[in-house]
ChimeraX commands (.cxc) that place a marker at each C-alpha (Angstrom):
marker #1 position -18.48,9.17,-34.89 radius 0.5
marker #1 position -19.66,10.53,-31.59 radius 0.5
marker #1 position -21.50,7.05,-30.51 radius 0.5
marker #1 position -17.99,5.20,-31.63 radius 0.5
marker #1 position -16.29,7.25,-29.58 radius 0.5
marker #1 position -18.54,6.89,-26.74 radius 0.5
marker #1 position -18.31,3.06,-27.26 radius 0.5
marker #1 position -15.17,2.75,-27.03 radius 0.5
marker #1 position -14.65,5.58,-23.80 radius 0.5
marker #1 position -17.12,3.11,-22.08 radius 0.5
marker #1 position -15.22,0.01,-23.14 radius 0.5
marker #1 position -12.03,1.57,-21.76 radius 0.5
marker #1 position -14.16,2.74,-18.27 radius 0.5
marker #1 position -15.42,-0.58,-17.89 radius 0.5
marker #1 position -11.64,-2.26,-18.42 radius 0.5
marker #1 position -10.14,0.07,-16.06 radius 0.5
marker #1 position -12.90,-0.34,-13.62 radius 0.5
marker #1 position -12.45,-4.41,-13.71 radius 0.5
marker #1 position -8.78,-3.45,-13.15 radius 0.5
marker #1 position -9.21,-1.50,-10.13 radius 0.5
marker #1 position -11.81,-3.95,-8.72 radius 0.5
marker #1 position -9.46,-7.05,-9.03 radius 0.5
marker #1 position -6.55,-4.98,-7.54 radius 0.5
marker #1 position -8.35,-3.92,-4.55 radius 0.5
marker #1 position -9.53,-7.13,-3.83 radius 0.5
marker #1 position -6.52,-8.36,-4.10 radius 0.5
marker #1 position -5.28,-5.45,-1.86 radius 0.5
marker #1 position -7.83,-6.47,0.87 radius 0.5
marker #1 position -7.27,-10.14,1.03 radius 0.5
marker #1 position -3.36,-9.32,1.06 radius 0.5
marker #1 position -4.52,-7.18,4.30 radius 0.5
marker #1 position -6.45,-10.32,5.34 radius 0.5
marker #1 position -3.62,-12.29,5.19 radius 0.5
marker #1 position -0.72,-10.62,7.09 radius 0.5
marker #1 position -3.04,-9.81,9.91 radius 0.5
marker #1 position -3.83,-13.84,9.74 radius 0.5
marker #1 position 0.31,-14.12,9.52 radius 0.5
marker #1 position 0.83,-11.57,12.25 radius 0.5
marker #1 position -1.87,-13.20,14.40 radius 0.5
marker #1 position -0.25,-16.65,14.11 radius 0.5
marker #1 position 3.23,-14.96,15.20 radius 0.5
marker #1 position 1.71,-13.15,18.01 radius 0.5
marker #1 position 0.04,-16.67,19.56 radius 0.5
marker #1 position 3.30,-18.68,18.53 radius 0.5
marker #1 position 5.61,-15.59,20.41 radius 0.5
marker #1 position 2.82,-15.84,23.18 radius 0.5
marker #1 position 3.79,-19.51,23.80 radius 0.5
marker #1 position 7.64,-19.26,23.77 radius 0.5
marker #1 position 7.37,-16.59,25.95 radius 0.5
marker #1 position 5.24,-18.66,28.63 radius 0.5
marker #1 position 7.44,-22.08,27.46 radius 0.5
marker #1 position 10.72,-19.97,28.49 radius 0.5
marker #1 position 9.71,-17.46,31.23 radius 0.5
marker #1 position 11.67,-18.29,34.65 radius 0.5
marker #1 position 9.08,-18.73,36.80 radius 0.5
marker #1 position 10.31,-17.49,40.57 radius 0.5
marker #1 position 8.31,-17.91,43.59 radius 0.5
marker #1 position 6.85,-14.90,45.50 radius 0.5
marker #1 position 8.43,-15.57,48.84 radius 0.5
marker #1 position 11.78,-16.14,46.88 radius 0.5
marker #1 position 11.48,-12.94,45.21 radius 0.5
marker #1 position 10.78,-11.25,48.78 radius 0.5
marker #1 position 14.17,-12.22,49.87 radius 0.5
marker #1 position 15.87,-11.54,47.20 radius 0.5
marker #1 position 15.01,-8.17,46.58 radius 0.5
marker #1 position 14.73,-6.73,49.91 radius 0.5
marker link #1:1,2 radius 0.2
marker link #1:2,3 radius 0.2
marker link #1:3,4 radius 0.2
marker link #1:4,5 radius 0.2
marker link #1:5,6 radius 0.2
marker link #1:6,7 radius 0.2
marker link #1:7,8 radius 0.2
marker link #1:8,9 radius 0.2
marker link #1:9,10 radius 0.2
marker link #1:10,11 radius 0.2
marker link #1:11,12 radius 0.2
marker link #1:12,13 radius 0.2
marker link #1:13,14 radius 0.2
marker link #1:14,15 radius 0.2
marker link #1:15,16 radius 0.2
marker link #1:16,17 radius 0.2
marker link #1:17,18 radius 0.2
marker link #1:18,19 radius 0.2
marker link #1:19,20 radius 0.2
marker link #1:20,21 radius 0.2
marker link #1:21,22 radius 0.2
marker link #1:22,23 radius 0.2
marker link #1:23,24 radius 0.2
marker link #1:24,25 radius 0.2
marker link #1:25,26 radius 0.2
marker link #1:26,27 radius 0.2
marker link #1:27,28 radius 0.2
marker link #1:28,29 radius 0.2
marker link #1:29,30 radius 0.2
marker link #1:30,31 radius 0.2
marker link #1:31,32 radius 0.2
marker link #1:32,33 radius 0.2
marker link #1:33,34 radius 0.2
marker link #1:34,35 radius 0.2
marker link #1:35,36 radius 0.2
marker link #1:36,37 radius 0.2
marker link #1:37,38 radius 0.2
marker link #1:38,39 radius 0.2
marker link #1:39,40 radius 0.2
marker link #1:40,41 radius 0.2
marker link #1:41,42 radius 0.2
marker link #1:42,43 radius 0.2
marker link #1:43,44 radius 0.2
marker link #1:44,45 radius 0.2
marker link #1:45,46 radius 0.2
marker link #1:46,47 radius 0.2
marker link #1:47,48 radius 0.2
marker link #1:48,49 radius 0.2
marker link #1:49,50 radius 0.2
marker link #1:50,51 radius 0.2
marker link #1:51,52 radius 0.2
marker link #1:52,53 radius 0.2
marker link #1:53,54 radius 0.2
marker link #1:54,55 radius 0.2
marker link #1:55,56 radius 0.2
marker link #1:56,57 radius 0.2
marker link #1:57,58 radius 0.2
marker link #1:58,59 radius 0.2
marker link #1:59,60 radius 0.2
marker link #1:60,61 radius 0.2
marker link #1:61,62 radius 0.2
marker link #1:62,63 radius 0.2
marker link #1:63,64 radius 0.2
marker link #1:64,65 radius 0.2
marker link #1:65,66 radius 0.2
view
């Protein structure tokens, strides 16, 4: 009875411990992925930013804020 039990306690360990595997790797490569996302959105916000800044020339800005 005691080596059934143990079977089956080991069974169980080794199903929960597949479990938790899977779901942190799945944790980590969900991780991977938004900083992947994020990084993409940080380049493409990068490059409106320079496509749409109003470039002003130094001189102009001289005069006009003096």
């Amino acid at each position: 009875m005691v080596m059934l039990i143990d079977a089956l306690s080991f069974t169980y360990y080794l199903k929960v411990a597949k479990w938790y595997f899977l779901s942190h790797f799945i944790g980590q490569i969900n991780q991977l992925t938004i900083v992947v996302l994020d990084s993409n959105r940080l380049i493409r916000l990068k490059e409106l930013t320079k496509q749409h800044t109003l470039r002003v020339p130094s001189d102009a800005q001289k005069g006009f804020l003096t």
